[in-house]
C-alpha positions in Angstrom: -181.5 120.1 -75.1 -178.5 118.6 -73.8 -175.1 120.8 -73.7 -171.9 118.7 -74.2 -167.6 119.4 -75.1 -167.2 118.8 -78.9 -166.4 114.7 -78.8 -164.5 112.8 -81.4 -167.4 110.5 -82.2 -169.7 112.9 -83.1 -167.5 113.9 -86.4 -170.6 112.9 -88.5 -172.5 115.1 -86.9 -170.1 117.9 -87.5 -169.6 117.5 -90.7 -173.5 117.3 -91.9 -174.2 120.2 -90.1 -171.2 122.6 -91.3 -172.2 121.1 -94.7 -176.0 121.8 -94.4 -174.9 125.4 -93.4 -172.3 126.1 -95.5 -173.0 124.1 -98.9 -170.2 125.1 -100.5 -167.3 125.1 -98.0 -166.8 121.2 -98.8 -165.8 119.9 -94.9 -165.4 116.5 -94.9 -164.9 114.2 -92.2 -161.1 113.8 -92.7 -160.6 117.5 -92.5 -162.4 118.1 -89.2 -160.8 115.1 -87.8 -157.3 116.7 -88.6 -158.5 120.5 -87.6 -160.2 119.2 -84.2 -158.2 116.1 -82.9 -154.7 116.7 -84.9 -153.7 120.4 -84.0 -150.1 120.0 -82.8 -151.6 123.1 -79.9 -153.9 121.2 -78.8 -157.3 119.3 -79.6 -160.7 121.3 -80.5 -162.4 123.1 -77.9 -166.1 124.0 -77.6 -169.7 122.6 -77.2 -172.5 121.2 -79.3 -176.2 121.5 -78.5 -177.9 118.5 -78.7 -181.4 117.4 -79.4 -181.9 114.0 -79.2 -179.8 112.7 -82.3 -179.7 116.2 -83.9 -176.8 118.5 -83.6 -178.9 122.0 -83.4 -175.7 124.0 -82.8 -172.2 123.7 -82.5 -169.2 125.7 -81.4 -165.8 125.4 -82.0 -162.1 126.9 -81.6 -158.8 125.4 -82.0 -155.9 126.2 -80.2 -153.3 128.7 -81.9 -150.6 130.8 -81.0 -149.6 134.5 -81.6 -145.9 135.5 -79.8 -145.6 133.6 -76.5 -149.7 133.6 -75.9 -151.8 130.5 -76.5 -155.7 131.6 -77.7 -158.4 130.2 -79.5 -159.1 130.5 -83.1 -163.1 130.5 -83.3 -163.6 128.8 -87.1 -166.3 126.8 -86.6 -169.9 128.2 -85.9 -173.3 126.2 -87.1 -177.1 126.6 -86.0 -179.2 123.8 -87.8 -182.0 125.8 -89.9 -184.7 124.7 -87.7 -183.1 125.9 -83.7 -182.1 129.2 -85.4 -182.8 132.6 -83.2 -182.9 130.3 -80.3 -179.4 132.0 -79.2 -177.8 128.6 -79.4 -174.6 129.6 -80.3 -174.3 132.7 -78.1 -175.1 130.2 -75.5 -172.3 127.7 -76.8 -169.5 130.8 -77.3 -170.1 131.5 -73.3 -169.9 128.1 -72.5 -166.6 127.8 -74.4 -165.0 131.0 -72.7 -166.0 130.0 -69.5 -164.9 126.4 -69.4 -161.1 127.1 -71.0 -160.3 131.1 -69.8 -157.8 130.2 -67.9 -155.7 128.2 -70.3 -156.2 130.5 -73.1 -155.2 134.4 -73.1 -157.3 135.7 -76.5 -159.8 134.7 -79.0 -159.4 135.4 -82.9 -162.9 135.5 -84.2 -163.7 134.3 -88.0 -166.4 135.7 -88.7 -168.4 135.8 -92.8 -170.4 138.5 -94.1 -173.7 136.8 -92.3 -172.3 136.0 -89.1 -170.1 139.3 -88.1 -172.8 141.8 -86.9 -174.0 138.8 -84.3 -170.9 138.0 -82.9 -170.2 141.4 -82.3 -173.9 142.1 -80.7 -174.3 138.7 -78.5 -170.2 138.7 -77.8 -169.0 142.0 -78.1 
């Protein structure tokens, strides 16, 4: 499994995963090129989990801003069906925090129905 930053040329990858796990949200390729590489705050930040040619995971925030603080909106969470409870995207998340903390002073979590209980258990 190979651990990478979120790169513009894996966009396809992106968008069939977010699409396999959320059927009915609709992300297309234009979309996530505008909400990753077109955020006037900054571009996307976050990891993917690859194996091989498959995205197993993926993690992303963009950069937002409440008062005078720049922090991370986390939108953008996706296991592939067959690397879930592998704690890929607990992994990813700590990754993410790690790498930017110092350029960003929060992180808004967006969390659905399925997801909330985990992201408060594996990242308080």
């Amino acid at each position: 499994m190979e651990f990478k930053e979120i790169e513009r040329g894996d966009i396809a990858h992106h968008e069939a995963l977010l699409n396999l796990s959320f059927p009915l949200s609709n992300l297309n390729r234009q979309y996530l090129e505008w909400l990753y590489f077109s955020n006037p705050l900054g571009n996307v930040v976050g990891f993917d989990a690859m194996d091989g040619e498959i995205l197993a995971a993926h993690y992303a925030c963009i950069p937002t801003r409440i008062g005078n603080s720049l922090g991370l909106l986390s939108l953008n969470t996706a296991t592939h069906p067959e690397y879930r409870s592998r704690g890929l995207y607990q992994k990813l998340a700590r990754m993410t925090y790690e790498r930017w903390n110092q350029e960003f002073n929060f992180v808004v979590g967006v969390a659905n129905a399925q997801s909330t209980r985990a992201f408060v258990k594996h990242l308080g």
